[in-house]
N, C-alpha and C positions, 0 to 999 in steps of 0.2 A: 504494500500500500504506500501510496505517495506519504512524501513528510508534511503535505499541509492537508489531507485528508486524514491522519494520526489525531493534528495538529486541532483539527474540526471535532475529531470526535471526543479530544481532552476538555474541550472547550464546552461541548454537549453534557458531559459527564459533568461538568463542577458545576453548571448552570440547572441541573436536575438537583441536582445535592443542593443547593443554595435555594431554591421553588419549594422542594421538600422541609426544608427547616426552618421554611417562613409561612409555613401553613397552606401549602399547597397540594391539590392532587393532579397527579400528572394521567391527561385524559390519553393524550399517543404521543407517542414519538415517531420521526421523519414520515410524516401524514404524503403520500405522495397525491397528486391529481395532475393528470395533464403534464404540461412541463412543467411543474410546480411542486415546490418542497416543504413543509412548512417541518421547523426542527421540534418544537415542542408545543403539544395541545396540553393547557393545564385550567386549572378551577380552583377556588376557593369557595368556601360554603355557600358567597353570595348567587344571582345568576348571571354571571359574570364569566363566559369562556376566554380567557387569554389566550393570542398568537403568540409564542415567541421565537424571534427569528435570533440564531445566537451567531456573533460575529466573532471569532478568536483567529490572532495575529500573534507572532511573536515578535515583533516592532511596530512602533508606531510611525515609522521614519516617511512615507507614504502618508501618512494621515490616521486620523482613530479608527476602529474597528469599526465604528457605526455609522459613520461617513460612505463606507463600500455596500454600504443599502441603498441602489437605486431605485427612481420611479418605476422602472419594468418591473422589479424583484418584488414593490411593493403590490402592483397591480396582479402580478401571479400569487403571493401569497393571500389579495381578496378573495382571489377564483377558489383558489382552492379552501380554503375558512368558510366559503359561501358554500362549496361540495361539501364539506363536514359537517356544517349547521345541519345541511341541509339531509343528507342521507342519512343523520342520524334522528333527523325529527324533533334538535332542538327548537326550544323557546326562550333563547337568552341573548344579553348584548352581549357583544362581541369589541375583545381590547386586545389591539396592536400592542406588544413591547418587545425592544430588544436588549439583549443581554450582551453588553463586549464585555472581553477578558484579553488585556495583553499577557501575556506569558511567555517567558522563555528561561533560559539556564543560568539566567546571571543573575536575573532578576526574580523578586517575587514579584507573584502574578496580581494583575491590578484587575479591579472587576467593577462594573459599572450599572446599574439596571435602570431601564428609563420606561416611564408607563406611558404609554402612548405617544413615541416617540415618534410615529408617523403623520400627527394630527394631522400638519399642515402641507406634507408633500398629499398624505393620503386622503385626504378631503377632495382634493383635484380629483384623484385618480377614480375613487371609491366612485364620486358624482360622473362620472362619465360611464364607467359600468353600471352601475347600477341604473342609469336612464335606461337602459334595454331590456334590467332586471329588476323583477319585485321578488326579492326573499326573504331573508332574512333581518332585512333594513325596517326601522321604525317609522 
């Protein structure tokens, strides 16, 4: 396996560990639909389903881990959050967050978590899909 698909699943792994010990239950992991990935489906007791798209880098030198979320990745991870609501027959809102973690060998690893970190790219995108779709939007 490549060093940044290792590198992805470390990142996976601490970002599950850290959802779980903040009172979370972890609904799937790597959800696929279409060309679309979604890394962790998770829940707390509210009715509140979180996306989380986890970004792990071992430099920042390029930029933050959360910065490499673009408008595509966000408008694929709707589609598919929309397939999951949807084939499972929820009845909940639905929150975008992601999880960066820089990490490497010299450093301890830094970890970030932002709730709804896509408001404002993802308000554009959400409203353009979703004008063709009625589903799971309020």
């Amino acid at each position: 396996m490549a060093t940044h698909n290792e590198l992805g699943k470390i990142g996976e792994e601490i970002a599950v560990k850290y959802l779980l010990m903040t009172g979370y239950k972890i609904l799937r992991r790597n959800f696929f639909y279409d060309k679309a990935e979604i890394d962790i489906i998770a829940q707390r007791a509210d009715d509140t389903v979180v996306i989380v798209e986890v970004k792990t880098r071992n430099s920042d030198y390029f930029g933050d881990p959360q910065s490499f979320v673009t408008p595509r990745k966000i408008k694929l991870l709707v589609k598919a959050a929309n397939e999951y609501i949807v084939s499972n027959n929820l009845d909940v809102e639905v929150r975008f967050d992601i999880i960066a973690i820089l990490k490497n060998n010299k450093q301890k690893e830094i970890f970030l978590h932002r709730f709804d970190l896509f408001v404002s790219v993802f308000n554009d995108v959400f409203q353009r899909f979703f004008s063709k779709k009625k589903t799971f939007c309020r």
